[in-house]
MOPAC internal coordinates of N, CA, C and O (Angstrom, degrees):
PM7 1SCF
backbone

  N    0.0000 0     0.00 0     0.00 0    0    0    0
  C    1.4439 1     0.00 0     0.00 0    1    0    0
  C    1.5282 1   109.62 1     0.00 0    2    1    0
  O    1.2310 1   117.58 1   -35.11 1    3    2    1
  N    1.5594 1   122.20 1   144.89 1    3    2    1
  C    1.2823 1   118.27 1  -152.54 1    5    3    2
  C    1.8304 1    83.34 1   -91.34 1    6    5    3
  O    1.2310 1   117.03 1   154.06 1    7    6    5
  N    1.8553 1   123.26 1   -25.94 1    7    6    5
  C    1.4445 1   100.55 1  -172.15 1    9    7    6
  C    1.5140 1    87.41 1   129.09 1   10    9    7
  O    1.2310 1   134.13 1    12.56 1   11   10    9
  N    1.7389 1    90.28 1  -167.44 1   11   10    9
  C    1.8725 1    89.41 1  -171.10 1   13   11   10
  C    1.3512 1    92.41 1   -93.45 1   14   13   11
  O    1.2310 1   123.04 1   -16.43 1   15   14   13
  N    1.6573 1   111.77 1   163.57 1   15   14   13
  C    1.2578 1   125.38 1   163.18 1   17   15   14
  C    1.5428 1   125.33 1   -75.59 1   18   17   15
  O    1.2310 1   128.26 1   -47.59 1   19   18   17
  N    1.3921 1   101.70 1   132.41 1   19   18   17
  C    1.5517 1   101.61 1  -169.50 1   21   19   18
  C    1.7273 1   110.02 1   -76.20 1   22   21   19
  O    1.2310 1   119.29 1    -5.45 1   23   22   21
  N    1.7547 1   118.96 1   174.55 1   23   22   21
  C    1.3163 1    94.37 1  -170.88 1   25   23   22
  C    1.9343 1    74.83 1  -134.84 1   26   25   23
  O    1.2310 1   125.83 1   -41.28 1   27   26   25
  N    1.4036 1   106.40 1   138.72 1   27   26   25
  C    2.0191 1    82.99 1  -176.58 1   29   27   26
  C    2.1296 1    74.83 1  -125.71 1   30   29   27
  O    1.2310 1   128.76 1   -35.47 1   31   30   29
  N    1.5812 1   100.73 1   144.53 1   31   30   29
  C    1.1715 1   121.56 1  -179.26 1   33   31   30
  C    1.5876 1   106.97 1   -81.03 1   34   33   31
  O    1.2310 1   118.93 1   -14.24 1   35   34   33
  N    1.1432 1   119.65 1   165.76 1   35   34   33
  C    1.4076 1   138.94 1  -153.16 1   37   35   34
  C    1.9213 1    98.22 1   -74.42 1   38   37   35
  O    1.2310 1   130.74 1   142.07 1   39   38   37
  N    1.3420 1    96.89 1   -37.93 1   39   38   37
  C    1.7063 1    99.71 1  -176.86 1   41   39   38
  C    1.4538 1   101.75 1   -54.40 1   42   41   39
  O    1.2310 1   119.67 1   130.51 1   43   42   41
  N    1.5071 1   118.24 1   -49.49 1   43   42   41
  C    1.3842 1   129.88 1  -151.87 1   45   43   42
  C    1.5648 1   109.95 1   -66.11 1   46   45   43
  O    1.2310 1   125.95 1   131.02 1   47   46   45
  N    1.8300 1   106.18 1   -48.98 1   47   46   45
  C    1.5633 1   111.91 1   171.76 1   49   47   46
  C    1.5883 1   111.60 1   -54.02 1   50   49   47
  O    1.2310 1   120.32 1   121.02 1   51   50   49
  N    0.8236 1   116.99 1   -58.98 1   51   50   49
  C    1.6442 1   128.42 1  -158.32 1   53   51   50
  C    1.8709 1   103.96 1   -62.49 1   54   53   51
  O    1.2310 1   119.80 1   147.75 1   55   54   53
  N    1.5036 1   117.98 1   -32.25 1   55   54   53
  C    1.2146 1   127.23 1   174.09 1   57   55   54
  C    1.8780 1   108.46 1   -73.60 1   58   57   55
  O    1.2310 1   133.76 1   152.42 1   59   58   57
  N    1.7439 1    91.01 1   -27.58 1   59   58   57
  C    1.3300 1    67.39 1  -170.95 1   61   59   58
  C    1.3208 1   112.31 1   -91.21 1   62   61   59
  O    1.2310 1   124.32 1   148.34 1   63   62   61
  N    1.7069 1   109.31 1   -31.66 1   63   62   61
  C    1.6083 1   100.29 1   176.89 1   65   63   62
  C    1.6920 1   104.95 1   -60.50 1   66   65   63
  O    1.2310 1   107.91 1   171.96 1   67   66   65
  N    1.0274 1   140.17 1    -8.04 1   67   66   65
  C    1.7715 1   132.31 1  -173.13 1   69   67   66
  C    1.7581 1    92.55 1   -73.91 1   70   69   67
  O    1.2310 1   127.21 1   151.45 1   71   70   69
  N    1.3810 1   103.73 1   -28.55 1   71   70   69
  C    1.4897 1   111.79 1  -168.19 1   73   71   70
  C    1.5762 1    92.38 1   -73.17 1   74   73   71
  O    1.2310 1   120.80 1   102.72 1   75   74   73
  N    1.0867 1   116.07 1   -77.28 1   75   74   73
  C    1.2577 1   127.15 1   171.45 1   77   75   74
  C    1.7970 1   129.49 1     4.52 1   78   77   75
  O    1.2310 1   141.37 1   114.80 1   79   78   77
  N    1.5647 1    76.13 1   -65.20 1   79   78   77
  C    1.6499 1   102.53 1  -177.05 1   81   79   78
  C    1.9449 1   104.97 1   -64.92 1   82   81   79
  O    1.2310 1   118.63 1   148.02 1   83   82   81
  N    1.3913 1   120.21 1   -31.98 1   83   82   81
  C    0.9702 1   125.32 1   173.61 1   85   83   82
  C    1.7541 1   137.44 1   -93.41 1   86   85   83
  O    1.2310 1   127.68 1  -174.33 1   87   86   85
  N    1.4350 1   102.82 1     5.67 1   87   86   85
  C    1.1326 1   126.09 1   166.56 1   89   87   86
  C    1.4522 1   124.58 1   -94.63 1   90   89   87
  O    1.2310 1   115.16 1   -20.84 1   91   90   89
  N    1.0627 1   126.78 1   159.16 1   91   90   89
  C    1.7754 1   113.03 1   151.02 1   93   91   90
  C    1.5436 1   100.13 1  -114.14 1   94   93   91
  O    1.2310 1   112.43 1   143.98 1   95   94   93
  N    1.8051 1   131.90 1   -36.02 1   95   94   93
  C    1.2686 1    81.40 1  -169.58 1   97   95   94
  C    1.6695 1   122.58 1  -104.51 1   98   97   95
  O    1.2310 1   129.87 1   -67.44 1   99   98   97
  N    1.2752 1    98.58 1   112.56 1   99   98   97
  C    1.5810 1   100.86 1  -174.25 1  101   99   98
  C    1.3397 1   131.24 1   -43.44 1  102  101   99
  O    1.2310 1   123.07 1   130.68 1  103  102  101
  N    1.2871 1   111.73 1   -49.32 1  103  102  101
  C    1.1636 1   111.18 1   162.72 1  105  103  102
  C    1.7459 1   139.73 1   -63.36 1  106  105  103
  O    1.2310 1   138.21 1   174.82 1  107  106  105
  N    1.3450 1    82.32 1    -5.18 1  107  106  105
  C    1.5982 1    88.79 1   159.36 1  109  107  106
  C    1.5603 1   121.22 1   -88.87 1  110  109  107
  O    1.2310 1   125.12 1   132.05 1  111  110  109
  N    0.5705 1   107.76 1   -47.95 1  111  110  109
  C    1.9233 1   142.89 1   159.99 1  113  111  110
  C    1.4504 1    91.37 1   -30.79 1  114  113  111
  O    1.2310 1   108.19 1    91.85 1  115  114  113
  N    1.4695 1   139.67 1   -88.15 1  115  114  113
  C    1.0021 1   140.41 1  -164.60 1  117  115  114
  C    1.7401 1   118.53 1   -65.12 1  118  117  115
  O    1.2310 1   126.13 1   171.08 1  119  118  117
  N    1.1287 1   105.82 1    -8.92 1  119  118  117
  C    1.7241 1   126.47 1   178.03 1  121  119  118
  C    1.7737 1    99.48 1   -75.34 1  122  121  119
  O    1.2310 1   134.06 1   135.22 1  123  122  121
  N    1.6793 1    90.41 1   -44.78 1  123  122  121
  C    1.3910 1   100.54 1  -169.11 1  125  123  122
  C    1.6929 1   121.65 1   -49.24 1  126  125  123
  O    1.2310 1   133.48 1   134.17 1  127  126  125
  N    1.5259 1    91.56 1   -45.83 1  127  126  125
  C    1.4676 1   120.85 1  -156.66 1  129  127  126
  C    1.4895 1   102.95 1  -103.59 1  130  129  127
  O    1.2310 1   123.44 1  -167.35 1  131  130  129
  N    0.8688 1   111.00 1    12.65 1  131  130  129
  C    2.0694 1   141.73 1  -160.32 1  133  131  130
  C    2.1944 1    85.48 1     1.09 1  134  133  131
  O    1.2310 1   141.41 1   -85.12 1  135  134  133
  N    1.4124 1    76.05 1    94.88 1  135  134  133
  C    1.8137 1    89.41 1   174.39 1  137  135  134
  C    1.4654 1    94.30 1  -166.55 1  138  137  135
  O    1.2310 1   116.69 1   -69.05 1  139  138  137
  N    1.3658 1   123.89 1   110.95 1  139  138  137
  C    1.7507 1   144.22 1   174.27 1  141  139  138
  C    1.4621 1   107.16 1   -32.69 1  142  141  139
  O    1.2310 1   120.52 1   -52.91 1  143  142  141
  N    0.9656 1   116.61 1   127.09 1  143  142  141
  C    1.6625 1   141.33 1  -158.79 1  145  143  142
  C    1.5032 1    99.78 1   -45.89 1  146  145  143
  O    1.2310 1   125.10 1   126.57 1  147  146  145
  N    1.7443 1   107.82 1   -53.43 1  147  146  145
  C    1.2694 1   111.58 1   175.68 1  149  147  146
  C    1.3107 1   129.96 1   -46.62 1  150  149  147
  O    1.2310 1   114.47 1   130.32 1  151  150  149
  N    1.5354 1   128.08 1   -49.68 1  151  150  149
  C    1.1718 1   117.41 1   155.60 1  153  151  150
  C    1.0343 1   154.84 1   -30.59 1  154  153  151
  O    1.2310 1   125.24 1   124.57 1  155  154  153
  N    1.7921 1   107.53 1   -55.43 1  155  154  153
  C    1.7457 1   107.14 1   146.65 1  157  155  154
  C    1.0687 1   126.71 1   -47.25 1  158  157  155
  O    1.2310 1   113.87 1   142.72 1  159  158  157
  N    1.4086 1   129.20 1   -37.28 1  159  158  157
  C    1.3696 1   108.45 1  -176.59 1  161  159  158
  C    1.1532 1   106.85 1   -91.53 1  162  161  159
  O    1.2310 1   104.00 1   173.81 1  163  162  161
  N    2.0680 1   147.09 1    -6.19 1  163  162  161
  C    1.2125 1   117.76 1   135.32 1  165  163  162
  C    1.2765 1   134.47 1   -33.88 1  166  165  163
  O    1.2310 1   119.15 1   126.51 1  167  166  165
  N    1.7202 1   119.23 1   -53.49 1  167  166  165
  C    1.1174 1   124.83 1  -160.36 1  169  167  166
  C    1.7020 1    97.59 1   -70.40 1  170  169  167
  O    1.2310 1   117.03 1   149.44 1  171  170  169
  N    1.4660 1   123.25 1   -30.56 1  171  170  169
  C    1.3477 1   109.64 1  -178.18 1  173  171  170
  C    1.3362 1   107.21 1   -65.44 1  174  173  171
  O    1.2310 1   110.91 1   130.32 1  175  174  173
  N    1.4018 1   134.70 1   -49.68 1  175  174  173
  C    1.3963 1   155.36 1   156.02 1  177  175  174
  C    1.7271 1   106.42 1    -8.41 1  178  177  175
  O    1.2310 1   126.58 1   112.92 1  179  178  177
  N    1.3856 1   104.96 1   -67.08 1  179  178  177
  C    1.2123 1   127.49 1  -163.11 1  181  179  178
  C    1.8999 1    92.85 1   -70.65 1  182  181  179
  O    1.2310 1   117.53 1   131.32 1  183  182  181
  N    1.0760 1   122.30 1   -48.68 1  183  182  181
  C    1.3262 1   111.86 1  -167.13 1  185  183  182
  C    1.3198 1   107.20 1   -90.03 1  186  185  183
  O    1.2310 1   113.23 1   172.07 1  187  186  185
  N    1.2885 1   130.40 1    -7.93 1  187  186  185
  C    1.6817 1   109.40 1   176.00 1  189  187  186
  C    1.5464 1    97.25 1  -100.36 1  190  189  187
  O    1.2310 1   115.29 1  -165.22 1  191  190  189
  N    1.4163 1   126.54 1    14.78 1  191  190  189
  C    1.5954 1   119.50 1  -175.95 1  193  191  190
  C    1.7514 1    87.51 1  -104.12 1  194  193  191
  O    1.2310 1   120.97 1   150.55 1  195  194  193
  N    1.2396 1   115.74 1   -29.45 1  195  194  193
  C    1.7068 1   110.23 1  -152.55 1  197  195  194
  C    1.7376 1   103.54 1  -120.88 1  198  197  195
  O    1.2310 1   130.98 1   159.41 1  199  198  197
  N    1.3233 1    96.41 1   -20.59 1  199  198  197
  C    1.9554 1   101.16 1  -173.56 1  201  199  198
  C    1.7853 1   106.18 1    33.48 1  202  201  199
  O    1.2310 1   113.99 1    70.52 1  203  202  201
  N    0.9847 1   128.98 1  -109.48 1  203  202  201
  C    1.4352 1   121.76 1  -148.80 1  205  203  202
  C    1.3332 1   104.37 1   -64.30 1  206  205  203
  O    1.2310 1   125.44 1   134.90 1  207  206  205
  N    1.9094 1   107.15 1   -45.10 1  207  206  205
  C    1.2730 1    92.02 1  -178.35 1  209  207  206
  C    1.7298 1   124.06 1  -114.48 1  210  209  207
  O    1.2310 1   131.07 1  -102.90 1  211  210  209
  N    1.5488 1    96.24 1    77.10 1  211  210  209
  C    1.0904 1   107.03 1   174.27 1  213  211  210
  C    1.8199 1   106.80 1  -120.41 1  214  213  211
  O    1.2310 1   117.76 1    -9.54 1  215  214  213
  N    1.1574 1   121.87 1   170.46 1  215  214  213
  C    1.7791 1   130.18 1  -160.62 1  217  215  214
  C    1.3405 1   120.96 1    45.78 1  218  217  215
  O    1.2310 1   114.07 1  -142.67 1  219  218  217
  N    2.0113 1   128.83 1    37.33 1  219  218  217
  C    1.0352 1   128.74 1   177.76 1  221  219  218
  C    1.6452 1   119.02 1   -31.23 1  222  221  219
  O    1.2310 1   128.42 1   135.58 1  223  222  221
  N    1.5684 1   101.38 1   -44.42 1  223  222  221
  C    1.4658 1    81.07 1  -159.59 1  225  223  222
  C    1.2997 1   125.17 1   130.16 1  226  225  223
  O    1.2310 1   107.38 1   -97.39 1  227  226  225
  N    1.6456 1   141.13 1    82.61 1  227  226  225
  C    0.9761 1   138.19 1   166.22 1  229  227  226
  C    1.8765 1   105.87 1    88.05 1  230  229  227
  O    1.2310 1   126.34 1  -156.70 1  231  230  229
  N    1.5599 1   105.41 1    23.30 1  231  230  229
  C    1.5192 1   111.31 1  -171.97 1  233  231  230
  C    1.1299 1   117.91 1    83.77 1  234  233  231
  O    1.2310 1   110.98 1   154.90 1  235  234  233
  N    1.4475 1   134.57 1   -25.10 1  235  234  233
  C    1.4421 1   147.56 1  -138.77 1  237  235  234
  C    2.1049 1    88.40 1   -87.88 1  238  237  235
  O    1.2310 1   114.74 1   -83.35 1  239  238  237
  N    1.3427 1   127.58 1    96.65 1  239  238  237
  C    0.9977 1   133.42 1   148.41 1  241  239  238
  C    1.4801 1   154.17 1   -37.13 1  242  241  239
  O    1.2310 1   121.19 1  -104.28 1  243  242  241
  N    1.3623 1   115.33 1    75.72 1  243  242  241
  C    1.2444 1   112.80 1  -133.47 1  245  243  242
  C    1.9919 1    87.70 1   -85.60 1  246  245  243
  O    1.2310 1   123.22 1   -50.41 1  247  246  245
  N    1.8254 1   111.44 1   129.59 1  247  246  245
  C    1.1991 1    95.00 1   175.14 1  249  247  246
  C    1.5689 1   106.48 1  -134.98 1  250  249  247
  O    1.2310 1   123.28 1     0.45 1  251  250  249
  N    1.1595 1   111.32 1  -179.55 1  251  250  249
  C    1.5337 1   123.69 1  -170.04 1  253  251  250
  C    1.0038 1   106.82 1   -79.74 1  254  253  251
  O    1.2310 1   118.67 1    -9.17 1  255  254  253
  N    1.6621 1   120.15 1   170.83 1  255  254  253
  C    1.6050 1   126.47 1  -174.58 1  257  255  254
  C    1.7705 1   101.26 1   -60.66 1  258  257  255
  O    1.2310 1   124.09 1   127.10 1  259  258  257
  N    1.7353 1   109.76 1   -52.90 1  259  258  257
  C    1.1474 1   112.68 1  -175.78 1  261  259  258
  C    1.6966 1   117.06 1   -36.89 1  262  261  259
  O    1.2310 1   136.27 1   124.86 1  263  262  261
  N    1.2246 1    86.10 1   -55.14 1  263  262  261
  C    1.7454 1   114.66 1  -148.60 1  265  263  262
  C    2.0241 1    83.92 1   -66.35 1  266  265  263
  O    1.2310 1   116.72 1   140.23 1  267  266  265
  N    0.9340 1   123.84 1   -39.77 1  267  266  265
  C    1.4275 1   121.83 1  -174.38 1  269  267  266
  C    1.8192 1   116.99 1   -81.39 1  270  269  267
  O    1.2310 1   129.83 1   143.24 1  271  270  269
  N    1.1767 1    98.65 1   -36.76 1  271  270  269
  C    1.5797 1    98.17 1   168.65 1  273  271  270
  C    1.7990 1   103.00 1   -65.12 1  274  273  271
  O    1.2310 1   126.63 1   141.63 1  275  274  273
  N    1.1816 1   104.85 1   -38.37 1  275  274  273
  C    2.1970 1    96.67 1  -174.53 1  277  275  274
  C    1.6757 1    89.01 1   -77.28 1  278  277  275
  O    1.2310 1   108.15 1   137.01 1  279  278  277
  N    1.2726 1   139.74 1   -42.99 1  279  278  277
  C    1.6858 1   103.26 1   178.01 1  281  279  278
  C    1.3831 1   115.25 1   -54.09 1  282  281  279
  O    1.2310 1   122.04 1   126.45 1  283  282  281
  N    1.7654 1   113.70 1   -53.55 1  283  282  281
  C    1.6395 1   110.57 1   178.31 1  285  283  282
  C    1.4533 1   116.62 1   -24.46 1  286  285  283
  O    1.2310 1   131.19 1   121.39 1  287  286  285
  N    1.5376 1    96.01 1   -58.61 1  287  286  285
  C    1.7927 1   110.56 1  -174.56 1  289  287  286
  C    1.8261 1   105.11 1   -58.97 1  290  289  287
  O    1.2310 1   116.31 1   118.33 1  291  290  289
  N    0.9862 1   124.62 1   -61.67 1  291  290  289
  C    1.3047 1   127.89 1   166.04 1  293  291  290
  C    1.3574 1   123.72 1   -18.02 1  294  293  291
  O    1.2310 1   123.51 1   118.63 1  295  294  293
  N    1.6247 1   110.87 1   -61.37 1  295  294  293
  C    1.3590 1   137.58 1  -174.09 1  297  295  294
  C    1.5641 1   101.62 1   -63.14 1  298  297  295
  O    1.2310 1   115.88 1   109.35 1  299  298  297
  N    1.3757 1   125.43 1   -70.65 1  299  298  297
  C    1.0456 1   130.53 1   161.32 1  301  299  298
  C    2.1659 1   128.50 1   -55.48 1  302  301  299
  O    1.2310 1   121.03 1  -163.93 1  303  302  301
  N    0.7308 1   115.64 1    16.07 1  303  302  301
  C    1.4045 1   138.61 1   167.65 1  305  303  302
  C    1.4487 1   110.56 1   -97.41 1  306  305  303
  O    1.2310 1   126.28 1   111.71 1  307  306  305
  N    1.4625 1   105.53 1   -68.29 1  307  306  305
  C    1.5885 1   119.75 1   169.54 1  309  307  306
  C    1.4994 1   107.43 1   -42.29 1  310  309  307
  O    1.2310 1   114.85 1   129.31 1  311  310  309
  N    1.7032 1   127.37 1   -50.69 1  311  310  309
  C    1.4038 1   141.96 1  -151.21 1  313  311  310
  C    1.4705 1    85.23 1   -72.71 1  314  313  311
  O    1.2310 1   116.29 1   138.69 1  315  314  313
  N    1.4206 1   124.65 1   -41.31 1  315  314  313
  C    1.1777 1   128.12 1  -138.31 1  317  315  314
  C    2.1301 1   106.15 1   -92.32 1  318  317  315
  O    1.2310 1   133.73 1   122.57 1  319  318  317
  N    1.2460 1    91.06 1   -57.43 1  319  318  317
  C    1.0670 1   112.12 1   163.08 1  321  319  318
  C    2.3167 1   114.53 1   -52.28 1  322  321  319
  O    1.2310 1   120.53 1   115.94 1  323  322  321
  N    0.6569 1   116.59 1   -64.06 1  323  322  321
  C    1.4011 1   112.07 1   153.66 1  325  323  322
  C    1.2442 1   130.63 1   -21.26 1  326  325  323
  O    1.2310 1   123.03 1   101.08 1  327  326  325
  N    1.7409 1   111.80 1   -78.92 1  327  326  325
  C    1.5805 1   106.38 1   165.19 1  329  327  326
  C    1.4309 1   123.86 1   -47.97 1  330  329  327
  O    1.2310 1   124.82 1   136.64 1  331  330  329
  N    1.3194 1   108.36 1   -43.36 1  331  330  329
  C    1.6307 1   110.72 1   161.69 1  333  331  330
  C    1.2201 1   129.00 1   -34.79 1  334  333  331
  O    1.2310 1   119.11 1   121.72 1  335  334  333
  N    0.9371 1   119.30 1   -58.28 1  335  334  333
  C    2.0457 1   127.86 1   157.07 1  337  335  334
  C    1.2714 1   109.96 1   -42.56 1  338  337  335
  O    1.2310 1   125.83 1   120.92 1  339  338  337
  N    1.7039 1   106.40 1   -59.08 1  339  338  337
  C    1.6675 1    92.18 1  -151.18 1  341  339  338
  C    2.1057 1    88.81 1   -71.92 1  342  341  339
  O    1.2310 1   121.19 1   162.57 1  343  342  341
  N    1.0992 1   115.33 1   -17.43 1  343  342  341
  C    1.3773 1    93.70 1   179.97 1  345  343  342
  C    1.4787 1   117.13 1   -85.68 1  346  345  343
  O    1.2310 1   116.08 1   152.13 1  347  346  345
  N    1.3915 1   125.06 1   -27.87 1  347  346  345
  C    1.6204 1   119.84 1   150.37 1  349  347  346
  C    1.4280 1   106.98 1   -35.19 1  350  349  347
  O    1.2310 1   111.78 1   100.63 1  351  350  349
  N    1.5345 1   133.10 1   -79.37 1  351  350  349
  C    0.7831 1   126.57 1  -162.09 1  353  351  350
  C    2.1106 1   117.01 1   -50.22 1  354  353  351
  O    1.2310 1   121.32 1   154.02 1  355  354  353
  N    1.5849 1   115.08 1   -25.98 1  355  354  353
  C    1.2026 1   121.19 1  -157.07 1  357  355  354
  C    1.7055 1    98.86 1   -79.00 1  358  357  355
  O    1.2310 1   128.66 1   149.97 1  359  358  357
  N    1.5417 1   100.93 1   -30.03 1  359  358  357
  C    1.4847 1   118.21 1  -171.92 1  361  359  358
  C    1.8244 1    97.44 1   -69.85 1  362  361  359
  O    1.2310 1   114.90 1   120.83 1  363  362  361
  N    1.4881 1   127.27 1   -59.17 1  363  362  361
  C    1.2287 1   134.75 1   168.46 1  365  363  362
  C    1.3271 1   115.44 1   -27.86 1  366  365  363
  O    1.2310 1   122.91 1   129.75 1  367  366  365
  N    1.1049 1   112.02 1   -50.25 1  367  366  365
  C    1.7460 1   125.16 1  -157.40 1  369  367  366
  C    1.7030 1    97.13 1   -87.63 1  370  369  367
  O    1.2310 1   118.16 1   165.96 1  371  370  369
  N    1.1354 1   121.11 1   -14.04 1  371  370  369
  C    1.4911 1   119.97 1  -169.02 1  373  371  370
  C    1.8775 1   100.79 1  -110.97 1  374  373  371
  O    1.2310 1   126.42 1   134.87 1  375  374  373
  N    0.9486 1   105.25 1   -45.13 1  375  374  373
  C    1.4031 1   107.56 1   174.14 1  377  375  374
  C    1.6103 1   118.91 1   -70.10 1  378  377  375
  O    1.2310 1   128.32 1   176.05 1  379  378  377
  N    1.1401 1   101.59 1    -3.95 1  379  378  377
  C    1.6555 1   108.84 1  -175.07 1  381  379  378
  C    2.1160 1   107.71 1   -86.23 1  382  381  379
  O    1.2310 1   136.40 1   130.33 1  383  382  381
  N    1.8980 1    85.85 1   -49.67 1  383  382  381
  C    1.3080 1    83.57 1  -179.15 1  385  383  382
  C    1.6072 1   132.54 1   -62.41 1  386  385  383
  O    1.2310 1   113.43 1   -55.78 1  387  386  385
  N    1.1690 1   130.03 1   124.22 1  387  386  385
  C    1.5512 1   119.41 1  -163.52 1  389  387  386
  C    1.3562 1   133.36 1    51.50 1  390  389  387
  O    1.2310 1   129.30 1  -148.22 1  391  390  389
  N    0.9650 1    99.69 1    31.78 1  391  390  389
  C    1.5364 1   117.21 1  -163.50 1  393  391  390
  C    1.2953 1   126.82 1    26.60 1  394  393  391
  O    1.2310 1   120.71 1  -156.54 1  395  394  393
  N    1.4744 1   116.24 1    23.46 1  395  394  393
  C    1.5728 1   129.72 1   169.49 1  397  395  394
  C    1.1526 1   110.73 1  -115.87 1  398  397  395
  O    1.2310 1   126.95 1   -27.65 1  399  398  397
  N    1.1231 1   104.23 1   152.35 1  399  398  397
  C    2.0008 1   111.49 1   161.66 1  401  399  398
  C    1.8103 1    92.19 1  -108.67 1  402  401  399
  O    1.2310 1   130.91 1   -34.84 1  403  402  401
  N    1.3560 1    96.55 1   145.16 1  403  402  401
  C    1.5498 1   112.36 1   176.54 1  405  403  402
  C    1.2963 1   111.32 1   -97.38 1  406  405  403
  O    1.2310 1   119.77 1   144.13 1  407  406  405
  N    1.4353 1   118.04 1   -35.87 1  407  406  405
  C    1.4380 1   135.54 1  -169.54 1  409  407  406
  C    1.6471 1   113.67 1    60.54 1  410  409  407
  O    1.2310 1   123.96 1  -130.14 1  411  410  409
  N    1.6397 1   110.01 1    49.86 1  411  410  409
  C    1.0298 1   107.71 1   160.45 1  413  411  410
  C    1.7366 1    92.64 1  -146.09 1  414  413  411
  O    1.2310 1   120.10 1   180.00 1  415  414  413

């Protein structure tokens, strides 16, 4: 087991990618700050895709009006698509027996 997971606060990322941006060698950089290479370059990743709202905090995803109406739509696509099956399938299962549907 690697141990507990560390938790580094929003000041700490943002200092370090500023560091980042002003270094070349990264991997020294990340030796420095003893945090796996990969991470910095998420967190750089993460902040030039999201700028303000990137390092919410505790996972909690902070997203835009846009960006939240296409999960709604998403969510409901999935919802939608689902009942659709189980009623393909309800139509299958009824048309099979006796080769009639009664419709009751």
């Amino acid at each position: 087991m690697a141990g507990e997971r560390r938790v580094f606060d929003k000041e700490f990322k943002l200092m370090s990618v500023e560091l980042s941006n002003s270094r070349t060698d990264l991997g020294a950089l990340a030796k420095e700050l003893d945090i796996p290479l990969a991470m910095l370059y998420r967190w750089r990743r993460e902040l030039s895709a999201k700028q303000n709202g990137s390092f919410p905090g505790n996972g909690k995803v902070v997203l835009s009006e846009t960006e939240q109406e296409l999960a709604r739509l998403k969510k409901e696509l999935r919802e939608t698509q689902m009942e659709r099956d189980i009623l393909k399938k309800a139509v299958s299962i009824f048309s099979r027996s006796d080769g009639k549907y009664s419709g009751s």
